[in-house]
C-alpha positions as CSV (number, residue, x, y, z in Angstrom):
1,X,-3.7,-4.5,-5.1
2,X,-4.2,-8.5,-5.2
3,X,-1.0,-10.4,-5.3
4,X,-2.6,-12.7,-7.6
5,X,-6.0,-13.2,-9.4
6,X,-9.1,-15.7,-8.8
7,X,-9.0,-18.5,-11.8
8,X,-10.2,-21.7,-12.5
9,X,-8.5,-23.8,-9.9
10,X,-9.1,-27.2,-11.3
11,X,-5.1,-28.9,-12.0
12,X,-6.4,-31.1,-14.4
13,X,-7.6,-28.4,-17.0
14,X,-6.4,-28.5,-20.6
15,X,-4.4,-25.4,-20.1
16,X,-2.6,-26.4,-17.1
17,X,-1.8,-30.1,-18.9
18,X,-0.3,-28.1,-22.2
19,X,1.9,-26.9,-19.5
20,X,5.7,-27.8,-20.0
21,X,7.7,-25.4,-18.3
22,X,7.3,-27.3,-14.5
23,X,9.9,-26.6,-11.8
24,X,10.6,-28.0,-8.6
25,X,11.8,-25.9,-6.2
26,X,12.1,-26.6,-1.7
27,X,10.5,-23.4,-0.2
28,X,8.2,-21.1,-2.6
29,X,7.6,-17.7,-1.2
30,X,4.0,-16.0,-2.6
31,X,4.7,-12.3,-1.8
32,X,7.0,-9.5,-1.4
33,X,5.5,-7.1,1.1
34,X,7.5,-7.3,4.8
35,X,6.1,-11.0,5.4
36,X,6.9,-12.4,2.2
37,X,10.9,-10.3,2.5
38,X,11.4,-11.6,5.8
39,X,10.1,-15.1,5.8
40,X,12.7,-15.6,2.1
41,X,15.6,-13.9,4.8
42,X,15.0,-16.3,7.1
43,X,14.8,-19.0,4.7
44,X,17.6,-18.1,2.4
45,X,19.7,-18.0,5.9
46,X,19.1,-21.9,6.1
47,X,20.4,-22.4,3.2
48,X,16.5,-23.5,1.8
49,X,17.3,-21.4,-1.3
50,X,13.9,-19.7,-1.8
51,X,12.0,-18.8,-4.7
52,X,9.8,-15.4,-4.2
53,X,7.7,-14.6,-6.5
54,X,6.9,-10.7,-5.8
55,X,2.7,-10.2,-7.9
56,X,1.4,-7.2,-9.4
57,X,2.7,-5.2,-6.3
58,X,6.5,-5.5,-5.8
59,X,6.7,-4.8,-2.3
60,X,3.2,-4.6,-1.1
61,X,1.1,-2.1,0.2
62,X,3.9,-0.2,1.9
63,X,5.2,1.0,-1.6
64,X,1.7,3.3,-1.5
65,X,2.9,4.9,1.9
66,X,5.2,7.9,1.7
67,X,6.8,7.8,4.9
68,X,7.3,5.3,8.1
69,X,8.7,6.1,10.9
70,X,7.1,3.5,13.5
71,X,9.5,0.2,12.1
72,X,12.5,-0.5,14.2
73,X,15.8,0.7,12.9
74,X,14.8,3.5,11.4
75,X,15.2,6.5,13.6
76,X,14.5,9.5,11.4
77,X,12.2,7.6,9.3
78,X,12.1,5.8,5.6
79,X,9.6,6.3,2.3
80,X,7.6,2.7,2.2
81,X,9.3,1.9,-1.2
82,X,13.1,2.8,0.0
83,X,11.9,0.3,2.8
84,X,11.2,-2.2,1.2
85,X,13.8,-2.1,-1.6
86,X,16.1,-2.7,1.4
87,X,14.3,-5.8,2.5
88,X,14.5,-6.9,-1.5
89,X,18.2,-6.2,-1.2
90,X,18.6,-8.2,1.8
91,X,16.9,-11.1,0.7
92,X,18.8,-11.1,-2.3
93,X,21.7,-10.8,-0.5
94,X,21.3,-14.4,1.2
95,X,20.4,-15.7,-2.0
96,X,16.7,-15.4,-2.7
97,X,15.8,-16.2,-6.2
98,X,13.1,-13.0,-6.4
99,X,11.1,-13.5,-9.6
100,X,8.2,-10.9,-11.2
101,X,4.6,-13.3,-11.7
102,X,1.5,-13.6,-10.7
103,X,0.5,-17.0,-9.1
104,X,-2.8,-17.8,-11.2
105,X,-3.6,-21.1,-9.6
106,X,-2.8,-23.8,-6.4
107,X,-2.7,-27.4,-6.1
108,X,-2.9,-28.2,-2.6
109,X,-4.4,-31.8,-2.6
110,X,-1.1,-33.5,-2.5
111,X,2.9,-32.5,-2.3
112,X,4.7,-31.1,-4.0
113,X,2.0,-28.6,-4.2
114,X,1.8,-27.2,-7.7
115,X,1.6,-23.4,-8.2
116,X,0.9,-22.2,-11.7
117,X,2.6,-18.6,-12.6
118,X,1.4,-16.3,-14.8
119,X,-0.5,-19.2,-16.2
120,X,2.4,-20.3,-18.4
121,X,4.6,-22.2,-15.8
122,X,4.0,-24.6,-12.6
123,X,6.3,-24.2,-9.7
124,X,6.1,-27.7,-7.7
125,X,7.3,-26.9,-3.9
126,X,8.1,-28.9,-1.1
127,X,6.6,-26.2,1.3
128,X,4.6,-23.2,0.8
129,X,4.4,-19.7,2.4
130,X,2.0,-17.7,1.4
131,X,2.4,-14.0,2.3
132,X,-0.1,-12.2,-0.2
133,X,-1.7,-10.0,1.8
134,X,-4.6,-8.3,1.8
135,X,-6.1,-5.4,0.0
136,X,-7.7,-2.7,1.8
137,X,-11.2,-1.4,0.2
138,X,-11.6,2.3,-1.5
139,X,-14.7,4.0,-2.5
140,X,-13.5,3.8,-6.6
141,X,-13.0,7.4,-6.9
142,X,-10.1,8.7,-8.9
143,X,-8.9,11.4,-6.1
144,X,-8.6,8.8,-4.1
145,X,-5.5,7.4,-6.5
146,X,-4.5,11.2,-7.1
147,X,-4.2,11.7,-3.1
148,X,-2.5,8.4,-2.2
149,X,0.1,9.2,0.2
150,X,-0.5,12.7,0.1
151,X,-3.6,12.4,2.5
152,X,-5.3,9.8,1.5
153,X,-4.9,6.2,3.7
154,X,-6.0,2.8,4.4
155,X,-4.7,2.9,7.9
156,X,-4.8,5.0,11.1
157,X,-2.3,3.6,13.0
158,X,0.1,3.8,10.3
159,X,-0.4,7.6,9.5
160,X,-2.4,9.4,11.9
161,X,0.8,10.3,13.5
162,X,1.1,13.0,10.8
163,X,-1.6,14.7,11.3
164,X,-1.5,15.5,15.1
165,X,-3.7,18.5,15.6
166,X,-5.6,18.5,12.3
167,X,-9.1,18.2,10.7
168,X,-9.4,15.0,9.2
169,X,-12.2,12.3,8.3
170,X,-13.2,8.2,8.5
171,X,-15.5,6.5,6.0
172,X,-16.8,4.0,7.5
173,X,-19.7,3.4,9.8
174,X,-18.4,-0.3,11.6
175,X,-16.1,-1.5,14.5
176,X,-13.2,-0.8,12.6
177,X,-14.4,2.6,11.3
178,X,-15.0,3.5,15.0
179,X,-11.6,1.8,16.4
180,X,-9.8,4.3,13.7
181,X,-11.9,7.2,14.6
182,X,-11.2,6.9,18.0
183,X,-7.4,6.4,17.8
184,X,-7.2,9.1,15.4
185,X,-9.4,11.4,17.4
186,X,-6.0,11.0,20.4
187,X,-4.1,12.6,17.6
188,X,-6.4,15.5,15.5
189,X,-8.4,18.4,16.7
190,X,-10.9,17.4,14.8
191,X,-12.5,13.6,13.6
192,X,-15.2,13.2,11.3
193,X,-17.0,10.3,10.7
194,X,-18.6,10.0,7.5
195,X,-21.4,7.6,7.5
196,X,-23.8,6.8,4.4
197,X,-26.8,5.5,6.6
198,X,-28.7,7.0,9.6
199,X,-26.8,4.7,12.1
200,X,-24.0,2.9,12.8
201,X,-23.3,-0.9,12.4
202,X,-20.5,-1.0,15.0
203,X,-21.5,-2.6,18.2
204,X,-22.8,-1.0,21.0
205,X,-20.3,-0.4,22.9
206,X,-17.8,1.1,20.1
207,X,-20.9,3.2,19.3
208,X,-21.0,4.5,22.6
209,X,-17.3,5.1,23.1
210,X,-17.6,7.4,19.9
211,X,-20.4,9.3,20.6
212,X,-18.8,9.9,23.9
213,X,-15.6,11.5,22.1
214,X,-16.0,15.3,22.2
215,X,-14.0,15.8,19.1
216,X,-15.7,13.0,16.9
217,X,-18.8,14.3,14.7
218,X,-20.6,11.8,12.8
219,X,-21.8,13.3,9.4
220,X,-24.9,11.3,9.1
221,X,-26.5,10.0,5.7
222,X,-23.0,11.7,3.7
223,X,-21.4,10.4,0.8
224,X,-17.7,11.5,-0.9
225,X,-17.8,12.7,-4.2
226,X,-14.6,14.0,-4.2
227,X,-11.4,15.4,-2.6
228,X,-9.6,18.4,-3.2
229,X,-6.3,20.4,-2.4
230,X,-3.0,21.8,-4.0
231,X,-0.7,18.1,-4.3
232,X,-2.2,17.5,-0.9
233,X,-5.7,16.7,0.7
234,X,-7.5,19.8,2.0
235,X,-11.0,19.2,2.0
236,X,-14.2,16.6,1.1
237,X,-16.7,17.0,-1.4
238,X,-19.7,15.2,0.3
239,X,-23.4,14.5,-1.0
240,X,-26.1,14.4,2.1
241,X,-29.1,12.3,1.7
242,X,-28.3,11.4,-1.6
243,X,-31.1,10.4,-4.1
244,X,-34.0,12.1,-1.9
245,X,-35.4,15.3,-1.8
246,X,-33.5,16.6,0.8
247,X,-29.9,16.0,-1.4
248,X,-27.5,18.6,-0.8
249,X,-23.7,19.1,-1.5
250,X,-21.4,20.0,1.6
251,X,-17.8,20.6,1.9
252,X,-15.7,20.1,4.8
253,X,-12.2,21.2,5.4
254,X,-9.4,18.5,6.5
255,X,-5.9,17.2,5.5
256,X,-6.7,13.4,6.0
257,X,-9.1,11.3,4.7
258,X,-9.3,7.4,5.9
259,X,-10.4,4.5,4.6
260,X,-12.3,2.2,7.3
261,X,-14.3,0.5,5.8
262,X,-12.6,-3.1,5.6
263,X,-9.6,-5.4,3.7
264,X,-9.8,-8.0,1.4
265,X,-7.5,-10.8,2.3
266,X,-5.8,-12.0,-0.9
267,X,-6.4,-15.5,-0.8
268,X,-9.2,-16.6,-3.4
269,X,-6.9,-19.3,-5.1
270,X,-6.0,-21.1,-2.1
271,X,-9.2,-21.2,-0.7
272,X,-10.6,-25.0,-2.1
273,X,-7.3,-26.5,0.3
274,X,-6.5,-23.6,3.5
275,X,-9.0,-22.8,6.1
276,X,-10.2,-19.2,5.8
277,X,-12.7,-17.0,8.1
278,X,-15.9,-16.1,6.4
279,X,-13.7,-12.9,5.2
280,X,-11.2,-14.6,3.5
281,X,-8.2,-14.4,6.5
282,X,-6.6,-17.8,6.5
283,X,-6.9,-19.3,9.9
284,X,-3.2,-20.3,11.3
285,X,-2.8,-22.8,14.0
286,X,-2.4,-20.5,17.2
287,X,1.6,-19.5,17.7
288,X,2.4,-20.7,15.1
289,X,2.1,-19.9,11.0
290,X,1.3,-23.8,10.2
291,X,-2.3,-23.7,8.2
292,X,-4.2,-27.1,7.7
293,X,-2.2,-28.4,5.1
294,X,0.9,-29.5,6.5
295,X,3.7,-28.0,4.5
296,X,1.6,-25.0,3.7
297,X,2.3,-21.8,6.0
298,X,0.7,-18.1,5.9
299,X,2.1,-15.1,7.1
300,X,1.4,-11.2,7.2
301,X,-1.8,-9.6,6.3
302,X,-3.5,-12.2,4.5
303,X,-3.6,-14.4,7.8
304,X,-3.6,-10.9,10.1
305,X,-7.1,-9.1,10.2
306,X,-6.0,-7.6,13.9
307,X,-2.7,-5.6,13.6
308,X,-2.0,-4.9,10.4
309,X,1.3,-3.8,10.7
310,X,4.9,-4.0,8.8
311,X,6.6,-5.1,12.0
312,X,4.0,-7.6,12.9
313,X,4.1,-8.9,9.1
314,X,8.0,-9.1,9.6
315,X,7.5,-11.1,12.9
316,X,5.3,-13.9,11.3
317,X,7.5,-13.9,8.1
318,X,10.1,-14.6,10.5
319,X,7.9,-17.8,11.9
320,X,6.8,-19.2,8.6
321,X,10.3,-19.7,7.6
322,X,11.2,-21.2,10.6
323,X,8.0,-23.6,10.9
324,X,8.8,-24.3,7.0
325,X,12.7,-24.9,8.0
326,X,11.6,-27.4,10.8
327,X,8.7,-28.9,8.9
328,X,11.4,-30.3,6.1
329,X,13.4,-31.1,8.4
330,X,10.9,-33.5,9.9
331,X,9.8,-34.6,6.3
């Protein structure tokens, strides 16, 4: 879910000028998944007293995901939302001023930058982290919201631990589709690829690596229409050749169903100022979390279109906290 929503991003709007509740803070913290926690740790520990502002989703996309047992310190596993309620806690702890609102607009042209919450108040910061993150992309069907957690996911690598030895399925018919059916297809007995065209827009050589994968099928020309199961997935309702002659329902039996077929970074209202890809991924000085504004700093998913992970979110919370801490310092 976005962390914040695309407005009008012009400062100088009527709205924004009947604004009078403005506040000037020294480090402003967009985000509360493990990025946005970390990098307000870090900063709070500097004694930078952080504002944190958390969007719609309190926690980010690990509050979706029942359990995780791949982050450090954690040795018989945590649910994603007892998690991150710790990281909350710790922030806290050091003194992190963590506020509910949705940043609505940026001013980037010139410090402080101004960010306007909930557009009804304007947060003026000496430095800016932005640790939105991104929002992975479903098909819009309601079992997908009824299954979340309970077979349904946005990520391989995150879950496909729990299904070791399983029948489970990809959507997706790209790079990243193939990367997750492969690393899935380690793990299950069974991988299918559901694909709505005739071929596949990976490149050759992930093509090539999945056709050569004894237990990947690729379900060509296949749509979902639904899921089913008893509180958890256990099988795909699937249309083949949809809208021809040929159409014809199927039904496969698996306990996983995955999302591949991409993210949206949440970045829209930064984007007249920060360097982006052509996805939306704000481009990051290599090493480091600096963006092209100085001042301005990205960390997590909304920067990250490789890994994708809570501990390498943490990690480059960790860094924009310190490249804000010595940035100030230096100005």
């Amino acid at each position: 879910m976005a962390l914040f929503e695309k407005m009008n991003l012009n400062d100088s709007t009527p709205e924004n000028k009947d604004i009078k509740d403005v506040e000037n803070v020294k480090v402003l913290v967009i985000g509360s998944g493990p990025a946005g926690y970390t990098a307000a740790i870090y900063a709070a520990r500097a004694n930078l007293n952080p504002v944190l502002y958390e969007g719609l989703q309190p926690g980010g996309q690990l509050t979706t995901t029942t359990d995780v047992e791949n982050f450090p310190g954690y040795p018989s596993g945590i649910t994603g939302p007892e998690m991150m309620e710790d990281l909350k806690k710790q922030a806290e702890r050091f003194g992190t001023d963590i506020r509910f609102g949705l940043a609505t607009k940026s001013d980037l042209s010139q410090r402080p930058f101004r960010i306007t919450i909930d557009d009804t108040k304007i947060i003026e910061a000496e430095s800016l982290i932005i640790a939105t993150g991104a929002t992975a992309k479903y098909l819009g069907l309601e079992d997908e919201a009824k299954y979340a957690g309970s077979g349904v996911s946005a990520c391989a690598t995150c879950d496909g631990f729990f299904y070791r030895g399983r029948d489970i399925a990809v959507v997706g018919g790209g790079d990243t589709a193939c990367e997750e059916a492969l690393y899935l297809a380690g793990l299950a007995k069974k991988v299918y690829m559901i694909v709505r065209r005739n071929v596949l827009r990976a490149s050759k050589v992930m093509q090539d690596r999945v056709f050569s994968a004894e237990n990947i099928e690729v379900l060509w020309e296949h749509q979902t229409k639904g899921l089913f199961g008893d509180g958890v997935v256990e099988g795909a309702v699937l249309v083949k050749k949809k809208g021809t002659t040929e159409e014809e329902e199927v039904k496969i039996n698996i306990d996983g169903f995955f999302l591949a077929i991409g993210h949206k970074p949440n970045s829209d209202i930064f984007k007249p100022y920060i360097d982006t890809d052509e996805v939306g991924y704000i481009r990051t000085q290599c090493g480091s979390s600096k963006t092209n504004v100085a001042g301005v700093f990205a960390c997590g998913d909304v920067q990250d279109s490789t890994y994708r992970q809570a501990v390498t979110a943490a990690g480059s919370g960790c860094m924009a906290a310190i490249d804000a801490e010595r940035w100030l310092a230096e100005n």
